[in-house]
C-alpha positions, -999 to +999 in steps of 0.1 A: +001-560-319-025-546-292-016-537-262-041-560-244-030-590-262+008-584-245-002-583-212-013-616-193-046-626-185-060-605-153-072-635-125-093-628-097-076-636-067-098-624-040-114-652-019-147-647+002-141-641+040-165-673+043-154-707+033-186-723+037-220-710+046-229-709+080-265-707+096-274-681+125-277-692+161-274-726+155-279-744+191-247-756+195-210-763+177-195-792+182-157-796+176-138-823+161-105-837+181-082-829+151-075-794+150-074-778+116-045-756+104-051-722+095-068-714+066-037-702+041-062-674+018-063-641+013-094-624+035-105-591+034-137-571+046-157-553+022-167-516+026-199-531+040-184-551+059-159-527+077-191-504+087-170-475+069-203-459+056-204-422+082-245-431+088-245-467+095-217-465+120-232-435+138-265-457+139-248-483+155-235-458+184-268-441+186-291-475+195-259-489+217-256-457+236-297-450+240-303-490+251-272-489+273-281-460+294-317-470+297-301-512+303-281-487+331-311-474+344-329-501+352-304-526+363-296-502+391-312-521+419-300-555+408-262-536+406-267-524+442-276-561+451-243-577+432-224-553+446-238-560+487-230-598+477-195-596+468-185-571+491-202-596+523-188-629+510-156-624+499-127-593+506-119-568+476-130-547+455-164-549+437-154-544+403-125-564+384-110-543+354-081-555+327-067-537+295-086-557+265-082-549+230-105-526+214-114-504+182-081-504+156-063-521+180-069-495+211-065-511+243-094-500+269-099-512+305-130-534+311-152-534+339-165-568+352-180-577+383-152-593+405-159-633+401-126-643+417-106-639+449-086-612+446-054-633+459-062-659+432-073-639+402-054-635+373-052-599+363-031-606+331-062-623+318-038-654+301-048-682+323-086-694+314-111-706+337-118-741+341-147-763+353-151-761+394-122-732+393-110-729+428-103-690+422-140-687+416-159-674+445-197-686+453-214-654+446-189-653+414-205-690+401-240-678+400-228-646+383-208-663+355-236-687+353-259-662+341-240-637+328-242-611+352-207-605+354-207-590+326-234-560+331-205-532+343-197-533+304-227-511+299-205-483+314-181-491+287-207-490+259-219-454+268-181-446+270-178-455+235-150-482+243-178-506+236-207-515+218-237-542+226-231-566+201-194-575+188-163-598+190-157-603+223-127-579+234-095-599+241-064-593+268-030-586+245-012-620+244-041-642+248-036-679+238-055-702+219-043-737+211-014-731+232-004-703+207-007-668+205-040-662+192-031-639+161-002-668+157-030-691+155-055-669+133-035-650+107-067-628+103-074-620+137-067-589+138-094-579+112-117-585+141-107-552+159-124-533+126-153-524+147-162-520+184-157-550+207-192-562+221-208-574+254-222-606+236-218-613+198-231-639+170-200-662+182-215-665+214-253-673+206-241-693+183-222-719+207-188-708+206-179-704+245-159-716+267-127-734+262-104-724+231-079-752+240-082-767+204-077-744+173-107-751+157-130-737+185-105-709+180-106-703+146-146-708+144-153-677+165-132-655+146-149-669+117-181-659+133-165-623+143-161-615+107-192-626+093-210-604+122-191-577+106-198-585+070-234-592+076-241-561+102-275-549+103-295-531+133-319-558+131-292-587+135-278-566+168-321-566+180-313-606+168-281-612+190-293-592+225-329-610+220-310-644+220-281-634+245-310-627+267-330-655+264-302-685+263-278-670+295-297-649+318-335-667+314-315-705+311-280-696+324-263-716+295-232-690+298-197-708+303 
């Protein structure tokens, strides 16, 4: 008898990181009230996908590094001004740093503009803002409205804890759902493959603000991976065009 005819039939198991085809920058996402479980498959990222290849992954440093420094550059007025504003209207420091989780896992601290009062602010990063937040200052509204905020970041992209476009870094023990996050998501984690970003194809694609119900959850880790299946330097020039042009031109941040 051959040796092939002893031995079961071989099944493909593997499963598609993407359940369902999603279109680009979509103008909004809108959630339904039942949250869905987790989705019980077996992901993975391909060797596209996890930006393994020496030359595209230097390419990636290479543009965020170059457009960060010159970003740097010119935003250096408009960083003096944020900097006079916060200081005048409200005491503490200027910048507001936190450990967030970065490349493989490697926690980094994050620089932010300082949005809160220093008395109210929440340095553990666990309890989300909320609409009309009473630990938001004034000047700290107009900056979260448009994203400002969220400039200091560009020190951490030409430190290499960073890039321009990504997943958005997370605090360690952040909840979702009212559940750990990777508790939620068993995939999350997979996110972490790459660089965490200033804005990402998540957030020009609608999924901000609250993650109070899992499916919000799940959806931008869903979007996290495909960014990292799908990378190309032209979808990053895609991403900043549109972060751009929906928060700081028409303030839609949240």
């Amino acid at each position: 008898m051959a040796l092939s005819a002893s031995l079961p039939a071989m099944r493909d198991d593997s499963v598609s990181v993407w359940h369902r085809k999603q279109p680009l920058f979509r103008p909004g996402v809108s959630y339904s009230d039942r949250p869905r479980p987790p989705r019980r498959r077996l992901y993975y990222l391909s060797h596209r996908g996890a930006l393994s290849e020496l030359t595209r992954s230097r390419t990636k440093r290479l543009f965020d590094a170059s457009c960060a420094s010159l970003a740097l550059l010119a935003f250096a007025p408009l960083f003096g001004g944020i900097a006079l504003a916060i200081k005048l209207t409200s005491p503490g420091p200027v910048f507001f740093t936190q450990y967030r989780y970065g490349h493989r896992n490697h926690r980094f601290r994050i620089f932010k503009f300082r949005t809160m009062h220093t008395h109210l602010g929440d340095k553990r990063g666990v309890a989300q803002t909320v609409s009309n937040d009473p630990r938001v200052t004034a000047v700290g509204r107009v900056l979260r409205k448009t994203s400002l905020d969220e400039l200091p970041q560009l020190i951490n992209v030409i430190r290499g804890d960073m890039s321009l476009v990504g997943p958005r870094p997370h605090v360690p023990g952040m909840q979702a759902a009212d559940t750990l996050y990777e508790n939620l998501v068993p995939y999350y984690f997979q996110r972490h493959t790459i660089r965490p970003g200033i804005t990402g194809l998540a957030q020009v694609s609608g999924c901000r603000g609250s993650t109070a119900k899992a499916e919000a959850a799940i959806s931008r880790v869903d979007y996290d991976l495909q960014y990292i299946e799908r990378w190309s330097l032209w979808l990053d020039i895609k991403i900043i065009w549109w972060t751009v042009k929906r928060e700081f031109f028409f303030g839609k941040a949240e």
